[in-house]
C-alpha positions as CSV (number, residue, x, y, z in Angstrom):
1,X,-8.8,24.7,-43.5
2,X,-9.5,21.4,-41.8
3,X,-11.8,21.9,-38.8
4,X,-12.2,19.7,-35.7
5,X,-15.4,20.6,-32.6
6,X,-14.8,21.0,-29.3
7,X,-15.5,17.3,-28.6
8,X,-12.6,16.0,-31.2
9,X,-14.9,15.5,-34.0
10,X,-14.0,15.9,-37.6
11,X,-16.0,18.4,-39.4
12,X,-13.9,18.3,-42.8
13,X,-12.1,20.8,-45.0
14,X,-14.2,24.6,-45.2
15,X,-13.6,27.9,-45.9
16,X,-12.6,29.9,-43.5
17,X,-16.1,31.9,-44.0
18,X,-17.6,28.9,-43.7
19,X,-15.9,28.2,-40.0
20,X,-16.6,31.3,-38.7
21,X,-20.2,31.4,-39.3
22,X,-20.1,27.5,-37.1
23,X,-18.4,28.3,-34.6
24,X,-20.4,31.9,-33.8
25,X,-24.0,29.7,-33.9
26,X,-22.3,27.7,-31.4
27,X,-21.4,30.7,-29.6
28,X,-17.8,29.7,-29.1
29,X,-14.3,30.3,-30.9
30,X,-12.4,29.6,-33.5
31,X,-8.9,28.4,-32.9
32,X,-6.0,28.0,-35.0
33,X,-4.5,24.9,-33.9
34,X,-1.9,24.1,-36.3
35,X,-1.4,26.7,-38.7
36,X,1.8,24.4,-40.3
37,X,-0.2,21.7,-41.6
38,X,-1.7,21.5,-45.2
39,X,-4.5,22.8,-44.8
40,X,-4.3,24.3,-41.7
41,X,-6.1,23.0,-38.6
42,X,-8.6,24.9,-36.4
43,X,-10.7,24.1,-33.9
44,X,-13.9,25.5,-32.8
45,X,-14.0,25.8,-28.6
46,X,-14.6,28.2,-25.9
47,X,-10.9,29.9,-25.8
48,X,-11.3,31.4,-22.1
49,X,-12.6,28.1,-20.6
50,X,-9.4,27.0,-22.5
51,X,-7.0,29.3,-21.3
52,X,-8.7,29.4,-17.8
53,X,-8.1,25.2,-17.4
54,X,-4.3,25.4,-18.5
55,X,-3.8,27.9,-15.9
56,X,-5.5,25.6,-13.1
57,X,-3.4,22.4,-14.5
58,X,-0.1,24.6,-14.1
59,X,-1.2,26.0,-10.7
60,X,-1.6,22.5,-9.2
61,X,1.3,21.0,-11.0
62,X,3.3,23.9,-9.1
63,X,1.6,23.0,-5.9
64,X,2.3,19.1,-6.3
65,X,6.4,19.9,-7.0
66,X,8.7,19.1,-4.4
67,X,10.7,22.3,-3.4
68,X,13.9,20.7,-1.9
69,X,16.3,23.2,0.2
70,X,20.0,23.0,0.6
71,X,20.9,23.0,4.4
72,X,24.5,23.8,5.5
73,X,26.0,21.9,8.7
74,X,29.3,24.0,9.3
75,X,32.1,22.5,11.4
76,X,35.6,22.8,12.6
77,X,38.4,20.2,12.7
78,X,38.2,20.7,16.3
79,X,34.5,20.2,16.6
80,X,34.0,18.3,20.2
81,X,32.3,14.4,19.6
82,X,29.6,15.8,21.8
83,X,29.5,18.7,19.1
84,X,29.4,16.3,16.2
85,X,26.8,14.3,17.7
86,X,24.4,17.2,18.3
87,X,25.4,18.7,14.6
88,X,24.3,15.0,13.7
89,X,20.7,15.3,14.7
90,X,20.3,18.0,13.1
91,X,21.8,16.6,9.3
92,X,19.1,13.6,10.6
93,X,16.3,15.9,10.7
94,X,17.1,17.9,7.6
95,X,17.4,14.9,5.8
96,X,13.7,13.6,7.0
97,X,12.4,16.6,6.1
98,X,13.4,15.7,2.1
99,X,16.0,18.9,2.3
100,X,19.7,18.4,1.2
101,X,22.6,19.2,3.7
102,X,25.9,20.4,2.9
103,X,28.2,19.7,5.8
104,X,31.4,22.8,5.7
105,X,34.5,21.7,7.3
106,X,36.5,25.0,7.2
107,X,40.0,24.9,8.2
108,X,42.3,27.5,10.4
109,X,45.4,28.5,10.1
110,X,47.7,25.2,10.3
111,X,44.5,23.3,10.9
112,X,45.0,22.5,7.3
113,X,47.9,20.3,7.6
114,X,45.8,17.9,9.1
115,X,43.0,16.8,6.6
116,X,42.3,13.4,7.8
117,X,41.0,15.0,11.1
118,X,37.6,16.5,9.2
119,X,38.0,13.3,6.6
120,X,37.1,11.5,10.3
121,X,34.4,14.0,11.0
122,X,32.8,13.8,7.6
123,X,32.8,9.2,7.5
124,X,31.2,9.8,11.2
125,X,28.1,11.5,9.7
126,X,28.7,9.3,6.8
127,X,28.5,6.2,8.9
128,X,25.4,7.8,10.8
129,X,23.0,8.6,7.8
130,X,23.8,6.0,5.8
131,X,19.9,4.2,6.2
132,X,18.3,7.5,5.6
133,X,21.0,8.9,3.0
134,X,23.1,8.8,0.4
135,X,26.3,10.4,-0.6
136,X,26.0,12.7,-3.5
137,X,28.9,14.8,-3.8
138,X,32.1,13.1,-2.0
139,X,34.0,15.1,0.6
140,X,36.5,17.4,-1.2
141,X,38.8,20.3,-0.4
142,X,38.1,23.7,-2.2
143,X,40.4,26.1,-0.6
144,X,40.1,26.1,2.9
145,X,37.3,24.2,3.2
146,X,36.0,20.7,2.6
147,X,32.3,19.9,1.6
148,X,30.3,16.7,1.4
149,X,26.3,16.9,0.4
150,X,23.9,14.3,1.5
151,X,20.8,13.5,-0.5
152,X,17.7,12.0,1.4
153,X,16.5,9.0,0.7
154,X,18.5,5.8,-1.2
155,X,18.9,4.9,-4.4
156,X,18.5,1.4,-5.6
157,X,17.3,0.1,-2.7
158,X,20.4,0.4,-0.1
159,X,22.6,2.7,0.1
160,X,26.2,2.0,-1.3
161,X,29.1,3.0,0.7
162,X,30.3,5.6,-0.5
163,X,34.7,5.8,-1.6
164,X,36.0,8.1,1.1
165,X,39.6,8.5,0.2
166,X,41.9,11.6,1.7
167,X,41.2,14.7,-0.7
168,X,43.9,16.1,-2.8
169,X,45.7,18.9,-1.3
170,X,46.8,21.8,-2.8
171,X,50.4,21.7,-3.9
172,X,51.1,25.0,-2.2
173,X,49.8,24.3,1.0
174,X,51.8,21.3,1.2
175,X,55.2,23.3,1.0
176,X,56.8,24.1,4.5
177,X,55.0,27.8,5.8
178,X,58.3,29.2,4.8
179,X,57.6,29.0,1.1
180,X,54.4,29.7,0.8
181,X,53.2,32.3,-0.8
182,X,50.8,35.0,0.5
């Protein structure tokens, strides 16, 4: 086997016997490094210091990761300007804070027949956040509700304005109430 020290120095090709006996006068380990390799590779080093480093390295690489949150804004196609401009503050500070906000329009009833009302809504915050923000998933109806989510921060510099075009309705709801079905 092909043996390297603990400071990446090339002892040769020995006999495993041979290996052994180096690495216990050094007082430290043998390690198989890579066992696929003709011969294989070991390395003599102190396996716990090893093993005890690699957990520190992945402890602060988990410290130093971003964790960012998903923040829901939830609002009606009735929501008051007043309403819409307090909700707004709140998307702002989410968004300085590095979380994502997912603003919920959620239709009532015949509320639905009238889309472009929360399409209105939605471009307001749109308009609002667009120097802290960017648009990553365009508004669009699932169900009874229509989503948009706002990423913090801009990519490439400024923030492109986003398409905001009238979401596609379901078929069914388009039909007079009379021919719906339930």
């Amino acid at each position: 086997m092909r043996v390297v020290n603990d400071d990446g120095e090339m002892l040769g090709v020995l006999d495993t016997a041979e290996a052994q006996r180096l690495a216990r006068e050094q007082g430290l380990d043998l390690v198989e490094v890579n066992p696929k390799a003709f011969p294989p590779v070991c390395k003599i080093m102190d396996f716990g210091k090893f093993k005890y480093d690699e957990k520190k390295r992945q402890s602060e690489a988990r410290k130093r990761q971003a964790q960012v949150e998903l923040k829901e804004i939830k609002l009606r196609p009735k929501t008051d300007d007043h309403d819409l401009n307090f909700k707004l503050k709140h998307v702002l500070r989410f968004l300085e804070e590095g979380n994502k906000v997912k603003i919920t329009c959620r239709f009532r009833g015949r509320e639905i027949t009238h889309p472009e009302t929360a399409m209105r809504q939605l471009q307001f915050i749109v308009d609002n956040t667009q120097d802290v923000a960017s648009v990553e998933v365009a508004p669009k109806m699932e169900g009874r509700t229509m989503t948009l989510i706002l990423a913090p921060g801009i990519k490439g510099g400024k923030a492109a304005k986003p398409k905001m075009e009238t979401p596609v309705i379901d078929e069914e709801l388009k039909a007079p109430p009379q021919f719906r079905r339930r």
